[in-house]
C-alpha positions as a Markdown table, in Angstrom:
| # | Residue | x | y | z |
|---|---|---|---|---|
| 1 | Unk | 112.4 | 46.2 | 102.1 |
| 2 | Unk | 108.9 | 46.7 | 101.4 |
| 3 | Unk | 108.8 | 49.2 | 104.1 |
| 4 | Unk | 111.1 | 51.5 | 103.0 |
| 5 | Unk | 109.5 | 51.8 | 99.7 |
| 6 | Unk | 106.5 | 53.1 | 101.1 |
| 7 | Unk | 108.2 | 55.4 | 103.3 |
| 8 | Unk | 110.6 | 56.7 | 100.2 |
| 9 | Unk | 106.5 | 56.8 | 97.8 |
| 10 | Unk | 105.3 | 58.8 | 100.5 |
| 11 | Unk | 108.2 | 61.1 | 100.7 |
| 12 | Unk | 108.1 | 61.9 | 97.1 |
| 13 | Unk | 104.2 | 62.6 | 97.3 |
| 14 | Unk | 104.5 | 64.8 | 99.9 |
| 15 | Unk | 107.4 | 66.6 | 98.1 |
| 16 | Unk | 105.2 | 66.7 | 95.1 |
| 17 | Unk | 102.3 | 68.8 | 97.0 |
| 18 | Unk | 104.7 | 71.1 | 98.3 |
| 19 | Unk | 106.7 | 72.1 | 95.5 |
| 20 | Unk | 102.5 | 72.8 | 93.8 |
| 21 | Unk | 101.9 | 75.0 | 97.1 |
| 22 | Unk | 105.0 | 77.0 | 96.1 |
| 23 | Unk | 104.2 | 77.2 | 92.6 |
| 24 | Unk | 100.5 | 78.6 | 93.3 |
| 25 | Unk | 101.5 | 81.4 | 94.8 |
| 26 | Unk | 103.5 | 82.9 | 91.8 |
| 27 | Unk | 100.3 | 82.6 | 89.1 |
| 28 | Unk | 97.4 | 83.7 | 91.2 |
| 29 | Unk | 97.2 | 87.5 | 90.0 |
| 30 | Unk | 97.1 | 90.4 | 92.5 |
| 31 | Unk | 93.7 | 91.9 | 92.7 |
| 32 | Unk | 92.8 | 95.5 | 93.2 |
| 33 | Unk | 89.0 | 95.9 | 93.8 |
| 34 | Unk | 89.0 | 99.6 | 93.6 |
| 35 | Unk | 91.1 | 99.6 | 89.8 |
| 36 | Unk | 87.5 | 98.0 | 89.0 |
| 37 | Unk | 85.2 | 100.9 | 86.8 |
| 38 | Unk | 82.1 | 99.8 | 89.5 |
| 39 | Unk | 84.2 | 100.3 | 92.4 |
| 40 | Unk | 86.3 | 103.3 | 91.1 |
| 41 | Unk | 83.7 | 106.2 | 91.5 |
| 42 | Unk | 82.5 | 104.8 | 95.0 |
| 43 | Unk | 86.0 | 104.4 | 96.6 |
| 44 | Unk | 86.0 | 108.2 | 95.6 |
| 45 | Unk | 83.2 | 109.7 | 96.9 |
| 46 | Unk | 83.5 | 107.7 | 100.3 |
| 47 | Unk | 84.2 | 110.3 | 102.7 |
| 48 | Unk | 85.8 | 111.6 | 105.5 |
| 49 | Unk | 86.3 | 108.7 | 108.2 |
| 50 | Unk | 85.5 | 109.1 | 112.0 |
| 51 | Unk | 88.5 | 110.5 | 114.2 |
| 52 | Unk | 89.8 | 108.8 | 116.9 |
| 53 | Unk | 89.2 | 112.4 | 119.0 |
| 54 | Unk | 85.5 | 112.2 | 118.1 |
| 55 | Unk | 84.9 | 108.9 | 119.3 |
| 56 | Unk | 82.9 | 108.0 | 122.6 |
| 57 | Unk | 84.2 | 107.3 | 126.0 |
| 58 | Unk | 84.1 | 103.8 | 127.6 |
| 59 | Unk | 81.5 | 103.7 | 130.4 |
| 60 | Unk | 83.1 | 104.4 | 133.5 |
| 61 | Unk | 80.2 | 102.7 | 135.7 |
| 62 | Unk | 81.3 | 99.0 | 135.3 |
| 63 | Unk | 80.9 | 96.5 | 137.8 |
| 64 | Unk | 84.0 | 94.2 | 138.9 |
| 65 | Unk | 83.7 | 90.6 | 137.3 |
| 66 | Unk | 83.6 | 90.0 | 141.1 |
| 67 | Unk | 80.4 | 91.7 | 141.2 |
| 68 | Unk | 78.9 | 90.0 | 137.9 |
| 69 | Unk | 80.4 | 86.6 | 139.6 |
| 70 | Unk | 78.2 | 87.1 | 142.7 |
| 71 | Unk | 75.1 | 88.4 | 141.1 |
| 72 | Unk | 74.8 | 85.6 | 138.5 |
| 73 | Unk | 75.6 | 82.9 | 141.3 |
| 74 | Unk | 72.5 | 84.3 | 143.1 |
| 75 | Unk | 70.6 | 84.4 | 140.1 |
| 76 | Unk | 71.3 | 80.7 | 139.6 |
| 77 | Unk | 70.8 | 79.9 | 143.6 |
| 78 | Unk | 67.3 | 81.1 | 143.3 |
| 79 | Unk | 66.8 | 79.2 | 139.9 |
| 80 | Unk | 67.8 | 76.1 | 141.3 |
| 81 | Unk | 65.7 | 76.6 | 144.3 |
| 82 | Unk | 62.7 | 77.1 | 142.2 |
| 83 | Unk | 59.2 | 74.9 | 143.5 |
| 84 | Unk | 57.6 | 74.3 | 140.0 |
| 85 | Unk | 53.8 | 74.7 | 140.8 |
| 86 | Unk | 51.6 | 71.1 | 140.4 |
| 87 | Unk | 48.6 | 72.6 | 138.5 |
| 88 | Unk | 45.8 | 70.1 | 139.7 |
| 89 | Unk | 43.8 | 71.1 | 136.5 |
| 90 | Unk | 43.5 | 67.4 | 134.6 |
| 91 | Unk | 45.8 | 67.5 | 131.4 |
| 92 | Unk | 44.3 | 66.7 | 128.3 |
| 93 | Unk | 45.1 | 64.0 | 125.8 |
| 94 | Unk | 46.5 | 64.0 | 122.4 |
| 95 | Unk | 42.9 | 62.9 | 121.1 |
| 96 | Unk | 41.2 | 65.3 | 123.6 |
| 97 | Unk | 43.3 | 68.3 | 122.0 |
| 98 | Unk | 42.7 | 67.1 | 118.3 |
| 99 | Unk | 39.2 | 67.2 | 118.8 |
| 100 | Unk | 38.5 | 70.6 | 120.1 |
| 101 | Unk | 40.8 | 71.8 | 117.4 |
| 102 | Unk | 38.2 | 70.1 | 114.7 |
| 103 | Unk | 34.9 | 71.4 | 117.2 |
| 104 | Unk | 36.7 | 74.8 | 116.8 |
| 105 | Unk | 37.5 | 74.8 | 113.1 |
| 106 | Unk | 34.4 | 74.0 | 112.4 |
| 107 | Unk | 33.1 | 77.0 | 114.1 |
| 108 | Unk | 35.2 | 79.1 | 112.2 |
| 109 | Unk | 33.7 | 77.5 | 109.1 |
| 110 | Unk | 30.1 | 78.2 | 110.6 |
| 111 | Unk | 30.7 | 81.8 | 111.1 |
| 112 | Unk | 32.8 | 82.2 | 107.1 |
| 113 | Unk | 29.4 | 80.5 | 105.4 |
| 114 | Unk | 26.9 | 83.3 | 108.1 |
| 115 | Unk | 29.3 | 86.3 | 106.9 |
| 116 | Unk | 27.5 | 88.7 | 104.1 |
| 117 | Unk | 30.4 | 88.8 | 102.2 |
């Protein structure tokens, strides 16, 4: 019992929102941008359009997607294949970096104080 009276609340909700979609459709206006005064004078000065004679010709010098399939999988054969170089330079440390940055700022402020302006 108490089953079938949510199944017959649900029913009449869902009829509910249907019978507002139907209704919406009748009191939304219909809306003509060019009737507008700002749009009136533009949508009469706009032109001739392009013709489809006047248009350009597809390229003619495609490759097959056979051809694109075989040059990207070489492309990806040599990027998988790739050696990074191991750069035997030491790498620096966070602290390292934050210090030159403050020596070199501090350079910068040396050389704004010695300028005659």
């Amino acid at each position: 019992m108490k089953r079938s009276s949510h199944i017959v609340f649900f029913l009449i909700a869902g009829a509910l929102v249907l019978s507002g979609c139907t209704t919406m459709s009748m009191k939304i206006p219909e809306f003509d941008s060019i009737k507008l005064p700002e749009f009136r004078e533009d949508a009469a000065n706009i032109g001739d359009y392009q013709n489809w004679a006047n248009a350009p010709l597809p390229p003619s010098d495609l490759r097959d997607p056979e051809v694109w399939d075989q040059n990207a999988k070489a492309i990806m054969r040599k990027r998988d294949n790739l050696v990074v170089p191991v750069s035997k330079e030491r790498v620096k440390t966070n602290d390292e970096i934050v210090d030159e940055i403050k020596k070199l700022s501090a350079k910068v402020e040396e050389y704004k104080l010695d300028d005659p302006q």
